[in-house]
Every structure is written in structure tokens, then in C-alpha cells.
N, CA, C and O atoms as a GROMACS GRO file, in nm:
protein
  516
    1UNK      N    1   6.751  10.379  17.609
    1UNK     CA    2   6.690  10.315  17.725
    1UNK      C    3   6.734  10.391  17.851
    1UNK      O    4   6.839  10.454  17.850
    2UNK      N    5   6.659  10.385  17.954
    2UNK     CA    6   6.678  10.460  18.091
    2UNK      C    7   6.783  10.371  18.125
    2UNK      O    8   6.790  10.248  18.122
    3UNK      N    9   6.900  10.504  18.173
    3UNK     CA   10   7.051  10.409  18.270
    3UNK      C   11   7.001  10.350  18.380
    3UNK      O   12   7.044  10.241  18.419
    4UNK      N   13   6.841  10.460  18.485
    4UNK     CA   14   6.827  10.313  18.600
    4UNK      C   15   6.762  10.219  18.553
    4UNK      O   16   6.781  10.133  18.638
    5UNK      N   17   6.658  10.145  18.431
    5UNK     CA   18   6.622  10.062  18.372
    5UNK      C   19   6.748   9.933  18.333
    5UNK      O   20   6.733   9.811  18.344
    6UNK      N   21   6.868  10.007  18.286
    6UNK     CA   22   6.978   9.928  18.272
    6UNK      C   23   7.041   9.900  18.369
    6UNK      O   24   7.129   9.815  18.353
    7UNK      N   25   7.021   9.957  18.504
    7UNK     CA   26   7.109   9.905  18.604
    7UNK      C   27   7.014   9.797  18.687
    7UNK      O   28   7.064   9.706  18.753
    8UNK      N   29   6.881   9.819  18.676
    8UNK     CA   30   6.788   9.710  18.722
    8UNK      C   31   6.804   9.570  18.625
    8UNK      O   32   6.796   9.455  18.670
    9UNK      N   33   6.820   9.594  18.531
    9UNK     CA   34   6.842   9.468  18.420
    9UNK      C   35   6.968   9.390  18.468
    9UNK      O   36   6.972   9.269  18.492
   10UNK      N   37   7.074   9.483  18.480
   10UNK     CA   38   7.189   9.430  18.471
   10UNK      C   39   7.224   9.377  18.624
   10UNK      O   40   7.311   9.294  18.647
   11UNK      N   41   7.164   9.423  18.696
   11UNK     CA   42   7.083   9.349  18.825
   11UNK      C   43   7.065   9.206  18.837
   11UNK      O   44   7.135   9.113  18.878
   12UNK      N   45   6.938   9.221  18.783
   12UNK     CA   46   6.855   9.087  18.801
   12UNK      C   47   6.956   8.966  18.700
   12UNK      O   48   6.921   8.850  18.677
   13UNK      N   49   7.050   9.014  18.666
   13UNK     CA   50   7.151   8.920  18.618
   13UNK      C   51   7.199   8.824  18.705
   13UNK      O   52   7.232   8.713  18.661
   14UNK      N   53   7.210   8.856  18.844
   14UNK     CA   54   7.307   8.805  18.940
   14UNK      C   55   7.210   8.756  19.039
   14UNK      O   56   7.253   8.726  19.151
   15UNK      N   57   7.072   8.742  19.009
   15UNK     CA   58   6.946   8.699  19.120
   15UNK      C   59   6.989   8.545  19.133
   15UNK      O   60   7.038   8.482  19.039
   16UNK      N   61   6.964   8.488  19.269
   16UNK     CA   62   6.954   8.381  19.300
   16UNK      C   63   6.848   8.289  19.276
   16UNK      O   64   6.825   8.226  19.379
   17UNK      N   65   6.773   8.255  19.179
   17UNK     CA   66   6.630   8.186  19.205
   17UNK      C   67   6.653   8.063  19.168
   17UNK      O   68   6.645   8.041  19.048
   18UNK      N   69   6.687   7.952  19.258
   18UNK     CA   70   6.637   7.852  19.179
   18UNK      C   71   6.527   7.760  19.212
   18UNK      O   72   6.555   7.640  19.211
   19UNK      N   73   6.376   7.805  19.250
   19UNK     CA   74   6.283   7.772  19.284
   19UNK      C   75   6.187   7.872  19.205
   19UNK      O   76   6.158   7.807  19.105
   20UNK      N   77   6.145   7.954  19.201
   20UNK     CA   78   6.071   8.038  19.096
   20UNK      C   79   6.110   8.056  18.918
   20UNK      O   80   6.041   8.046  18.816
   21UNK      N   81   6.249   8.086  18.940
   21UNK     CA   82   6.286   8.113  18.875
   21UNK      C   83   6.282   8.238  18.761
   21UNK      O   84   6.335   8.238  18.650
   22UNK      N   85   6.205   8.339  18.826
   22UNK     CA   86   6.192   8.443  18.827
   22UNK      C   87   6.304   8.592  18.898
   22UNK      O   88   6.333   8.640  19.007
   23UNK      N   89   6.327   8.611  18.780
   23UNK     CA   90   6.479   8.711  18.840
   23UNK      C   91   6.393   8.853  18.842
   23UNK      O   92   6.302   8.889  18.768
   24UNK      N   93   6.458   8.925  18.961
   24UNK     CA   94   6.408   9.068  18.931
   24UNK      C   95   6.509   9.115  19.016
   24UNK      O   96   6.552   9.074  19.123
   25UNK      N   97   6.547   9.247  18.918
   25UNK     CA   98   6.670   9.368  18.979
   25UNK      C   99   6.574   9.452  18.970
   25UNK      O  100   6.467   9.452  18.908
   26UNK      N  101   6.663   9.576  19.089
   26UNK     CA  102   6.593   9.681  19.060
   26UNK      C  103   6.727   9.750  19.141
   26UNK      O  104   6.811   9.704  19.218
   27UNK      N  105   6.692   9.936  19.062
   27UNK     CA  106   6.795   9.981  19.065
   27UNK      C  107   6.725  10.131  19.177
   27UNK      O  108   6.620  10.181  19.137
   28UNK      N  109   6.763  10.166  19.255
   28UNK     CA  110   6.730  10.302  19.374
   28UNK      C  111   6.838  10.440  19.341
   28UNK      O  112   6.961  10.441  19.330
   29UNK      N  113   6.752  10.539  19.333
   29UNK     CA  114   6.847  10.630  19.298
   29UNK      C  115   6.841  10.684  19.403
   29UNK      O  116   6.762  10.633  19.482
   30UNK      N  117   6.902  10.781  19.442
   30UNK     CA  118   6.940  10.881  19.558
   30UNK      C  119   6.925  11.021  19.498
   30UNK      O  120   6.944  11.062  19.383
   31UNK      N  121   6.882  11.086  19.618
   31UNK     CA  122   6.834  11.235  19.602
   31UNK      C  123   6.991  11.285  19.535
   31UNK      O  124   6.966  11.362  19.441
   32UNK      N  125   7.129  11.268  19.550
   32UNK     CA  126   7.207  11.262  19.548
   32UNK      C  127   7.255  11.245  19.388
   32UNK      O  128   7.337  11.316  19.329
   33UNK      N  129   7.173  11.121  19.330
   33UNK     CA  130   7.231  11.094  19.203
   33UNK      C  131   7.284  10.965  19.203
   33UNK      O  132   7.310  10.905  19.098
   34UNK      N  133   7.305  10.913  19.329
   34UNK     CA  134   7.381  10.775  19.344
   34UNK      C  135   7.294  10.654  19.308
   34UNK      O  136   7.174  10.675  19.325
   35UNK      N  137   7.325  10.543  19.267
   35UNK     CA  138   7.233  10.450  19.248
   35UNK      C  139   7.269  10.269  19.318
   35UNK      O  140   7.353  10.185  19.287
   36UNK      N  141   7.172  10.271  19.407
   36UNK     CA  142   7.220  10.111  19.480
   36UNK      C  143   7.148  10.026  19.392
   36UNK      O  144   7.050  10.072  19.335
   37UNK      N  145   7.181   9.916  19.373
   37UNK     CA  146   7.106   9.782  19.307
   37UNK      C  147   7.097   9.661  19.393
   37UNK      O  148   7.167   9.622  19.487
   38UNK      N  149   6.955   9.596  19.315
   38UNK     CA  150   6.925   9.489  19.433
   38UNK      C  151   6.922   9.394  19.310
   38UNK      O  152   6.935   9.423  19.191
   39UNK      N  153   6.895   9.242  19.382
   39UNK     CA  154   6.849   9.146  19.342
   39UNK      C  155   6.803   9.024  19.388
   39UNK      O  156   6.880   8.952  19.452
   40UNK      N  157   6.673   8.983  19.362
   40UNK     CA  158   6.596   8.892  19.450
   40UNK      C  159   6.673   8.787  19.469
   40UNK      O  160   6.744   8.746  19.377
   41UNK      N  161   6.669   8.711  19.628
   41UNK     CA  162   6.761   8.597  19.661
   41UNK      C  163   6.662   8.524  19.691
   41UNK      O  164   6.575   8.588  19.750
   42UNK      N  165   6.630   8.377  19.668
   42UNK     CA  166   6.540   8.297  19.684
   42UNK      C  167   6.614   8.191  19.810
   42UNK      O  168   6.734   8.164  19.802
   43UNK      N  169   6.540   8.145  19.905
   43UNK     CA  170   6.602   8.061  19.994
   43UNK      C  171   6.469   7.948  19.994
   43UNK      O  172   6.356   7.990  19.967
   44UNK      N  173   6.489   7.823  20.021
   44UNK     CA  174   6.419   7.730  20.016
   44UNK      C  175   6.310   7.739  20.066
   44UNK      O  176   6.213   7.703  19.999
   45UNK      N  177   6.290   7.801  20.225
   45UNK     CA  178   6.174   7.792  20.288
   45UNK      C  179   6.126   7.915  20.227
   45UNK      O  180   6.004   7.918  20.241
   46UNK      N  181   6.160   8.000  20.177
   46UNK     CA  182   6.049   8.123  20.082
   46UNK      C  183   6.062   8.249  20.211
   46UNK      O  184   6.117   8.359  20.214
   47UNK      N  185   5.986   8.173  20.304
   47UNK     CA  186   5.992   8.327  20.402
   47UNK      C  187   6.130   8.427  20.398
   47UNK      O  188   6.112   8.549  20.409
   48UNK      N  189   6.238   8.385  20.385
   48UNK     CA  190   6.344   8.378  20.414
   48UNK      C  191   6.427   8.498  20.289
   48UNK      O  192   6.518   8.580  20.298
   49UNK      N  193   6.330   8.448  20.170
   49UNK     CA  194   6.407   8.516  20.058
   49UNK      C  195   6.434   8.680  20.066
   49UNK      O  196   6.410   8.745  20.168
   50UNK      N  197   6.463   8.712  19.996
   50UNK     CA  198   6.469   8.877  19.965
   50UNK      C  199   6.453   8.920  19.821
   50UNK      O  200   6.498   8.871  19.718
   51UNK      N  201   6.361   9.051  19.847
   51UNK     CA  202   6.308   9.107  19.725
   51UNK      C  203   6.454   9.199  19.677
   51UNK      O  204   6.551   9.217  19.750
   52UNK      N  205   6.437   9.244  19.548
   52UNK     CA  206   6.503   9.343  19.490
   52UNK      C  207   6.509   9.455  19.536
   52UNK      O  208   6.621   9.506  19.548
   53UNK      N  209   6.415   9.513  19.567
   53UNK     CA  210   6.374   9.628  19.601
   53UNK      C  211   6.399   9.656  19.769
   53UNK      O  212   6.408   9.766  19.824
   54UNK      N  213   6.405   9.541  19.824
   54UNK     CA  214   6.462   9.550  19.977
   54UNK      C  215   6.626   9.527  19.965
   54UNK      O  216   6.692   9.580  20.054
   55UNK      N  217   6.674   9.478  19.899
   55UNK     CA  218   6.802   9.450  19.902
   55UNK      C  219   6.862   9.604  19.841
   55UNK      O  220   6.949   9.654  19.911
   56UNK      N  221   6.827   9.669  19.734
   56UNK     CA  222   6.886   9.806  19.696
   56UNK      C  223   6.836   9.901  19.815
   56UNK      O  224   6.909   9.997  19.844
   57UNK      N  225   6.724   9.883  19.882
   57UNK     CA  226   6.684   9.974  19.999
   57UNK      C  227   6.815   9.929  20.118
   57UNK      O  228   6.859  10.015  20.194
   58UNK      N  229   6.852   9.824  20.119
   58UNK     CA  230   6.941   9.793  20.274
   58UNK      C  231   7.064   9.850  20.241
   58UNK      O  232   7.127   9.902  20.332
   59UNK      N  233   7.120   9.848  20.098
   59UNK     CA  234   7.223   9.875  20.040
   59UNK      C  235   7.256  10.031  20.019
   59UNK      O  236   7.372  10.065  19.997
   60UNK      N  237   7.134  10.142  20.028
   60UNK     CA  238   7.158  10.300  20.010
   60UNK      C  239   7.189  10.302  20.154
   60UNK      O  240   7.293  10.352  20.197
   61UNK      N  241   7.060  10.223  20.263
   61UNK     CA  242   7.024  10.342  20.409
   61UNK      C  243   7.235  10.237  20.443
   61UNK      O  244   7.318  10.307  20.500
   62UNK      N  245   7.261  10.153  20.419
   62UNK     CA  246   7.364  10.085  20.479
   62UNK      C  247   7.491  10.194  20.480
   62UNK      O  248   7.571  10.210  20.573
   63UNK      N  249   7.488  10.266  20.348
   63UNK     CA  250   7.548  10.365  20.267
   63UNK      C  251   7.545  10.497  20.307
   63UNK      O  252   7.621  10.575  20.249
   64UNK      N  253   7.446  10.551  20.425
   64UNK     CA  254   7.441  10.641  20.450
   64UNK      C  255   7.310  10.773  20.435
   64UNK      O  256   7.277  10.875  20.495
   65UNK      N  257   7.260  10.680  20.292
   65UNK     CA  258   7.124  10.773  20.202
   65UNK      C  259   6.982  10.737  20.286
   65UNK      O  260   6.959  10.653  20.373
   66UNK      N  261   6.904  10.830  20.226
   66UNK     CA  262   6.822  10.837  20.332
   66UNK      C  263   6.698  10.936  20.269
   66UNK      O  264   6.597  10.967  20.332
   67UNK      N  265   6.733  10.979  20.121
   67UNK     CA  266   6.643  11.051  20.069
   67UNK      C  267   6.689  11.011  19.896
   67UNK      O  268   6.798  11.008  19.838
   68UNK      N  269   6.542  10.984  19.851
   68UNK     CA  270   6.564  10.868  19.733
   68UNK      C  271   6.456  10.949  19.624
   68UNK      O  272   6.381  11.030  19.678
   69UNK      N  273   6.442  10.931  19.456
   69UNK     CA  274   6.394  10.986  19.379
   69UNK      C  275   6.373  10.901  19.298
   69UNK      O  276   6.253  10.905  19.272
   70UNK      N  277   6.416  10.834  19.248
   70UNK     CA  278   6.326  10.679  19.164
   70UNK      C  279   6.383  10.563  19.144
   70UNK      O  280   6.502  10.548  19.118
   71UNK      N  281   6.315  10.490  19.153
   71UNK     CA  282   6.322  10.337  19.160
   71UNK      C  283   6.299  10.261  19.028
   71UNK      O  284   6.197  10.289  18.965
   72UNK      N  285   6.364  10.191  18.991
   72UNK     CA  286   6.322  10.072  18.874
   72UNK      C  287   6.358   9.970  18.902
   72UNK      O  288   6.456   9.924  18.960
   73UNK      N  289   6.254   9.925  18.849
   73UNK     CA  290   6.197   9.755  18.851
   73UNK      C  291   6.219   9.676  18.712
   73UNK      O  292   6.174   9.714  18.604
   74UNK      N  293   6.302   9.552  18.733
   74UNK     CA  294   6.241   9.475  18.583
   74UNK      C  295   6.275   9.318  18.623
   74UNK      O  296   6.361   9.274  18.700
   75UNK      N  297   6.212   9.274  18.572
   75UNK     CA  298   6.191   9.117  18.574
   75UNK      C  299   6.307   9.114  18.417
   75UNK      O  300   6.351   9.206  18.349
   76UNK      N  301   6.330   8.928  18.406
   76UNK     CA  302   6.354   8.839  18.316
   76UNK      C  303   6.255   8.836  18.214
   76UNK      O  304   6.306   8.835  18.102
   77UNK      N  305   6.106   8.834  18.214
   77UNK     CA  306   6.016   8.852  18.134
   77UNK      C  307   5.966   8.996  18.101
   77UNK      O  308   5.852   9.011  18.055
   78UNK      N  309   6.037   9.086  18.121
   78UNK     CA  310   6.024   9.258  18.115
   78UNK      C  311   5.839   9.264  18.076
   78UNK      O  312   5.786   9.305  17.973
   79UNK      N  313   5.761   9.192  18.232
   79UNK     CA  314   5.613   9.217  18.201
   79UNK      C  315   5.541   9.323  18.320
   79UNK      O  316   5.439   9.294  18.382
   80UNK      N  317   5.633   9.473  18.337
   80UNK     CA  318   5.612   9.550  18.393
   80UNK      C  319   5.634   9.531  18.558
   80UNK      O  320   5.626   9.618  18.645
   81UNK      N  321   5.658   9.414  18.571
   81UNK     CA  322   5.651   9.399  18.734
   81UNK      C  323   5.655   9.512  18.805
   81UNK      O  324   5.730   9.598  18.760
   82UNK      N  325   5.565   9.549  18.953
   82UNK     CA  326   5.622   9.609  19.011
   82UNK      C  327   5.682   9.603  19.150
   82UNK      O  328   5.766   9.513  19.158
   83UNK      N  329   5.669   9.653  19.232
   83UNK     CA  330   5.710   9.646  19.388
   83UNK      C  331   5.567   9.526  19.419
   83UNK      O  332   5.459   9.529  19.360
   84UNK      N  333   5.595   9.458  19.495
   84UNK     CA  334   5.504   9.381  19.587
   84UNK      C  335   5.495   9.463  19.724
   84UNK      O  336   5.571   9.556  19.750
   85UNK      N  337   5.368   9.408  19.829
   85UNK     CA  338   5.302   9.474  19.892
   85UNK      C  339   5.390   9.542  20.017
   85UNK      O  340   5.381   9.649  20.077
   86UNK      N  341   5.479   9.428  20.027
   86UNK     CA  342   5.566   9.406  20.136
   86UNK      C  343   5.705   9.530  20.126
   86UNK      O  344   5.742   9.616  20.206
   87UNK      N  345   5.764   9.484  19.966
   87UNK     CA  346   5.865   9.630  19.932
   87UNK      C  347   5.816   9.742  19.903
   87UNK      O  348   5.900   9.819  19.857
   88UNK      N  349   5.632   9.817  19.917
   88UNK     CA  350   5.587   9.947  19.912
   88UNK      C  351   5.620   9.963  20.013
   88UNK      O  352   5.687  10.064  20.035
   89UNK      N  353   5.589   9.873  20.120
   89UNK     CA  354   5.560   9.910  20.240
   89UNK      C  355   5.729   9.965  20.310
   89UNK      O  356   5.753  10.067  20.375
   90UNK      N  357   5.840   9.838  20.260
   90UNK     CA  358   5.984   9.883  20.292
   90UNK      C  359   5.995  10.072  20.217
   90UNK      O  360   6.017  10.180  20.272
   91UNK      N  361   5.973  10.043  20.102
   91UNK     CA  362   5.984  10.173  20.003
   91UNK      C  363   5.951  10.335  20.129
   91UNK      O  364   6.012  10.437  20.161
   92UNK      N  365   5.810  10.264  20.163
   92UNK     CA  366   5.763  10.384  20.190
   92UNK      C  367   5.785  10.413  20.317
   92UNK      O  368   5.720  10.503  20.369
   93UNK      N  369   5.887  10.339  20.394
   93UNK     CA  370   5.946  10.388  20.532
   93UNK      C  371   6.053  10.447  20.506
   93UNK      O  372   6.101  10.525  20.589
   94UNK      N  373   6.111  10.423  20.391
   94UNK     CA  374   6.205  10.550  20.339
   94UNK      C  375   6.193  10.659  20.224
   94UNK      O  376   6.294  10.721  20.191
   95UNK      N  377   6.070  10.685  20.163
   95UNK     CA  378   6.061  10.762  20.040
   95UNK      C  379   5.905  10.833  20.081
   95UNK      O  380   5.810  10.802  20.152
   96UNK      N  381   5.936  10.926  20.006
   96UNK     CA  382   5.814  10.966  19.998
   96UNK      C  383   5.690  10.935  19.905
   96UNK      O  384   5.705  10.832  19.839
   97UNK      N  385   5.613  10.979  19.892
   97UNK     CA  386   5.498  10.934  19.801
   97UNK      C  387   5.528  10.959  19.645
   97UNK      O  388   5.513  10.872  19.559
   98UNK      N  389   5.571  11.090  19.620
   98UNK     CA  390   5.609  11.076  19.497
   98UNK      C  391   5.721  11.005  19.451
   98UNK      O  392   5.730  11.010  19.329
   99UNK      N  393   5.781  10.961  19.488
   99UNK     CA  394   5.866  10.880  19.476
   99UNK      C  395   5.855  10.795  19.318
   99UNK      O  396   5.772  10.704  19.311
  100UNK      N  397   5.939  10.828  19.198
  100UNK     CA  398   5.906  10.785  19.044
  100UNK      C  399   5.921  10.630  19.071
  100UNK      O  400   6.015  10.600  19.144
  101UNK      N  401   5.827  10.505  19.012
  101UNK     CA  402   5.881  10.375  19.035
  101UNK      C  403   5.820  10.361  18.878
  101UNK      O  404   5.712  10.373  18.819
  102UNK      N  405   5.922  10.337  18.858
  102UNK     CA  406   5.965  10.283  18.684
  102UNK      C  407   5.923  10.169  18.636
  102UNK      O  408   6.033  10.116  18.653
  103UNK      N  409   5.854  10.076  18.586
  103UNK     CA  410   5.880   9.931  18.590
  103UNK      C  411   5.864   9.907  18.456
  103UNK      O  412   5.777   9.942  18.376
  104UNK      N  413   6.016   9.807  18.440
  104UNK     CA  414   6.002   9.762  18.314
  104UNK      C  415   5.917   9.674  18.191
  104UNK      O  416   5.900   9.562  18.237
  105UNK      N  417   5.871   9.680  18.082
  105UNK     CA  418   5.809   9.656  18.004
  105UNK      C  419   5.854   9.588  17.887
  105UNK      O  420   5.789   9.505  17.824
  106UNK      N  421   5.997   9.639  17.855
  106UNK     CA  422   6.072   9.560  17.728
  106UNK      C  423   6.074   9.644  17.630
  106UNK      O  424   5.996   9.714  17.566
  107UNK      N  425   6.228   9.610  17.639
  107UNK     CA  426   6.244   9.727  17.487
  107UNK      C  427   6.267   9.857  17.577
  107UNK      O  428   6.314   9.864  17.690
  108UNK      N  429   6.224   9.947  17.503
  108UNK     CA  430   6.252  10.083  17.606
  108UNK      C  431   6.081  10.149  17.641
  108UNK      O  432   6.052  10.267  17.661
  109UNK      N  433   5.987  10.030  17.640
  109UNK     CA  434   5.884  10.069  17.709
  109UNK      C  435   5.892  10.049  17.853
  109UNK      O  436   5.954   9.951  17.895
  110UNK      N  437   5.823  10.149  17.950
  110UNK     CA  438   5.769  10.140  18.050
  110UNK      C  439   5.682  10.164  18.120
  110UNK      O  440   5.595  10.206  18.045
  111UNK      N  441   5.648  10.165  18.214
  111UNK     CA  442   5.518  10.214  18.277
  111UNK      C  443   5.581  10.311  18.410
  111UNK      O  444   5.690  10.274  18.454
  112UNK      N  445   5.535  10.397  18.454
  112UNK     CA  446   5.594  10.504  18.574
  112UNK      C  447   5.488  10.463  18.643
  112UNK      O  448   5.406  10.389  18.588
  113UNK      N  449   5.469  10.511  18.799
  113UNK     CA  450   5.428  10.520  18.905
  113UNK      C  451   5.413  10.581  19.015
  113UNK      O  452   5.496  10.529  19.090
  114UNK      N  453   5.369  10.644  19.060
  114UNK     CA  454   5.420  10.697  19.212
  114UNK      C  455   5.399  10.586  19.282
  114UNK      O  456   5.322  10.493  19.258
  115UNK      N  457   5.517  10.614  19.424
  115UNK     CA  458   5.486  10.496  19.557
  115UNK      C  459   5.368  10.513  19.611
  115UNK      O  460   5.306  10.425  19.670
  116UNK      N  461   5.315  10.678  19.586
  116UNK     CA  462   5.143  10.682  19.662
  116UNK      C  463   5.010  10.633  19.547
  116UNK      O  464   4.889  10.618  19.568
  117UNK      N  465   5.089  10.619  19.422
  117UNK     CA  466   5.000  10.556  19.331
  117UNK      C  467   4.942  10.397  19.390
  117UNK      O  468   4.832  10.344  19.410
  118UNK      N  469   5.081  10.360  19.401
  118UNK     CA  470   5.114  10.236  19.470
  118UNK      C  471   5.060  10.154  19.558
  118UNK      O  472   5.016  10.040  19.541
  119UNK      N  473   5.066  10.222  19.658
  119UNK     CA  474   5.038  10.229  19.808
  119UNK      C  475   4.962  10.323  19.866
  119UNK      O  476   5.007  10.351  19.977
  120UNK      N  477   4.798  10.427  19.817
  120UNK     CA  478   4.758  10.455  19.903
  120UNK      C  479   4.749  10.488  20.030
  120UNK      O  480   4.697  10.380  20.057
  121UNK      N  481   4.753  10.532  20.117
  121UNK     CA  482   4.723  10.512  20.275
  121UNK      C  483   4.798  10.407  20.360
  121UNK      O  484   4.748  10.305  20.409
  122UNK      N  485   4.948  10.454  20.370
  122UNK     CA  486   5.026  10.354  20.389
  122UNK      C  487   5.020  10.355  20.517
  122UNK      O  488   4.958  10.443  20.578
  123UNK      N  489   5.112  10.214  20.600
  123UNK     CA  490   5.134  10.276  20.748
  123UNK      C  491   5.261  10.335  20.760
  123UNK      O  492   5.360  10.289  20.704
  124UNK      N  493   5.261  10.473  20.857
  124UNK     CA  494   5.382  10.506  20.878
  124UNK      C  495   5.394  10.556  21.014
  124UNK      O  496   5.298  10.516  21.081
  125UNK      N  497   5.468  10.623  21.074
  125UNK     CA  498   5.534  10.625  21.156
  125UNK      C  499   5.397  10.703  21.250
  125UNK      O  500   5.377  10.688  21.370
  126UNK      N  501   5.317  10.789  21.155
  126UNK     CA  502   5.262  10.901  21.219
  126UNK      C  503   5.097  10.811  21.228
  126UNK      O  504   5.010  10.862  21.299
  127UNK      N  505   5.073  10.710  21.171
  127UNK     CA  506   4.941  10.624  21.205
  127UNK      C  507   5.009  10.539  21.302
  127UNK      O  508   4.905  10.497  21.351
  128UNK      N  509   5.083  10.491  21.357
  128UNK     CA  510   5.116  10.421  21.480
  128UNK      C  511   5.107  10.524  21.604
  128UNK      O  512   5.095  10.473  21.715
  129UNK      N  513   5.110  10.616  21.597
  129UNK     CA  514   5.091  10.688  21.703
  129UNK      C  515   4.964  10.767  21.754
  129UNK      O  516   4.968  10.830  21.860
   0.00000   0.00000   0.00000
């Protein structure tokens, strides 16, 4: 099995949900080799919560990183989940398009991705201007 697949698993171990109840880790590698991990925190009013994928993103740039090479995703039900609309959009203010996003499937299946697979025609820094 992929070690960032296992570090997204072993992730979503420690998710807070107790309103969905849906766990998801996910694990960020660094151009570097380094790997931050997230895990979704659920807060009552919902707006409030945090994704996986934003929490391992706050946890590299917090760290210093700033140039990233693939991402994995996995849920509790390993049914490929991937990034939601909101963490492409975090993703892609720090990564580039190719950017590998892994998402788990179960077992040692998965599905790959690019973030521009993903996310198309994102906004960034250079369409605001």
C-alpha cells in the first residue's frame, strides 16, 4: 500500500465528527519529501468545521513548505473521496496543477488525479488582476 495512503488512513483516525460521522485524513507531501497530515474537525454550526486537506495545507505552509507533490485522500468508507470544491480551491493557492491527488478506494486500490484534473480554470492570483 502507498506510505501517503497510510498516513491519510492513519489520519482520519483522530477526525473529530460527531455529526456526519464521516472521517477523512489526508496526508500532503512536500517537494522536499516531508509529509503533513490533516483531519476533518466537525463543529456544530458546520460553517466552522475543517476539511482534511485544509488542515495538512495549514500544517506544511505553518512549517515553512510552500512547494508540494502529492496529496492523499481517504475516507472511513475508502469510496475514493476526493478534495471538495472549497480544498481545490485551498490546494490550488498553493500547488500547482499537476499536483498527484491520490484518493483512496480500499485495499490498495486507488484512483490518481491531477489538481487541474480537478479544478479546471481555477481562480488565482493572476485572474484577480
Amino acid at each position: 500500500m502507498n506510505d501517503l495512503i497510510a498516513a491519510a488512513r492513519d489520519a482520519q483516525d483522530r477526525a473529530h465528527v460527531p455529526y456526519s460521522e464521516y472521517r477523512v485524513g489526508a496526508a500532503l507531501e512536500t517537494a522536499d519529501g516531508a509529509v503533513f497530515t490533516g483531519c476533518n474537525l466537525e463543529n456544530a454550526n458546520y460553517s466552522n468545521s475543517l476539511h482534511a486537506e485544509e488542515v495538512a495545507v495549514a500544517e506544511a505552509v505553518k512549517n515553512g513548505h510552500r512547494e508540494f507533490s502529492r496529496l492523499a485522500v481517504s475516507s472511513d468508507r475508502r469510496d475514493g473521496v476526493t478534495p471538495c470544491g472549497m480544498c481545490r480551491q485551498t490546494l490550488a493557492e498553493f500547488c500547482d496543477d499537476d499536483l498527484a491527488v491520490i484518493c483512496d478506494e480500499g485495499g490498495d486500490d486507488v484512483t490518481e488525479y491531477t489538481l487541474g484534473e480537478l479544478l479546471p480554470n481555477t481562480i488565482s492570483e493572476e485572474t484577480l488582476e
